[in-house]
N, C-alpha and C positions, 0 to 999 in steps of 0.2 A: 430176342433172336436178332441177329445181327446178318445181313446177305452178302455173302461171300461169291463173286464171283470167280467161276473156274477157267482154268487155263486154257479149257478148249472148247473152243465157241458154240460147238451146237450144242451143249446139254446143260441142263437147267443149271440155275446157280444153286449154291447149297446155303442153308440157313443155319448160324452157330449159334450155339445157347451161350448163355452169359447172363452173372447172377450178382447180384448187388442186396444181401439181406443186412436191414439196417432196423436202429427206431431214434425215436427223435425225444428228448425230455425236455420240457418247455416248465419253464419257471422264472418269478421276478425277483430279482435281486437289485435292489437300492435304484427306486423309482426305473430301471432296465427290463425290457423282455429278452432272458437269456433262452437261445436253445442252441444245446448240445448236439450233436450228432456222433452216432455211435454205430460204425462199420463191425459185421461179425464177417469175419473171412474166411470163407468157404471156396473150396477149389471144386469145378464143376466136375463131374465125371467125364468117362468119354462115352457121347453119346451117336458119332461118327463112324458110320461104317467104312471099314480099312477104304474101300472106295472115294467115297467122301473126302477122306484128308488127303490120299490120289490127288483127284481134280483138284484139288486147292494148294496142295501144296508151298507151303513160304508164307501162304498168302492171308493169315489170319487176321480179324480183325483189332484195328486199339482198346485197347480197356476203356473204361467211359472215364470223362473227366474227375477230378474229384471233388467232391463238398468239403467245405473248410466246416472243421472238427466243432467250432463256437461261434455263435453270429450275436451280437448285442442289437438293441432293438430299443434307444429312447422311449422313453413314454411320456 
C-alpha cells in the first residue's frame, strides 16, 4: 500500500494497492551462484471507491523500482 496524498487538505490521504507477485530460482552454475528473478504480471483491480480516485486525482503513485532479471554471485 502506497499513501497517496489528496488534493484537499483536510481529509485523510488515501492508501493505493500495488502488487509485485514474483519467485526467485537460485542455482550454481560454473563455481557462480546464479539467481533469476521472475515477475508474474498482474494488473491490480480497482479497489478505489469513485471518491477515492476524486481526491486524488492525477496523483497516483510510481511503480516500484525494478529488479534486474539475473544477479551472478562469485563463489
Amino acid at each position: 500500500m502506497s499513501r497517496v496524498p489528496v488534493r484537499f487538505g483536510l481529509l485523510p490521504a488515501v492508501y493505493y494497492p500495488s502488487y509485485r507477485l514474483n519467485y526467485f530460482r537460485i542455482e550454481k552454475e560454473n563455481d557462480q551462484l546464479v539467481i533469476d528473478y521472475v515477475e508474474i504480471p498482474k494488473t491490480p483491480e480497482r479497489e478505489l471507491t469513485w471518491l477515492q480516485r476524486l481526491v486524488i486525482l492525477g496523483n497516483v503513485p510510481k511503480s516500484p523500482e525494478a529488479i534486474p532479471a539475473r544477479t551472478t554471485i562469485d563463489l
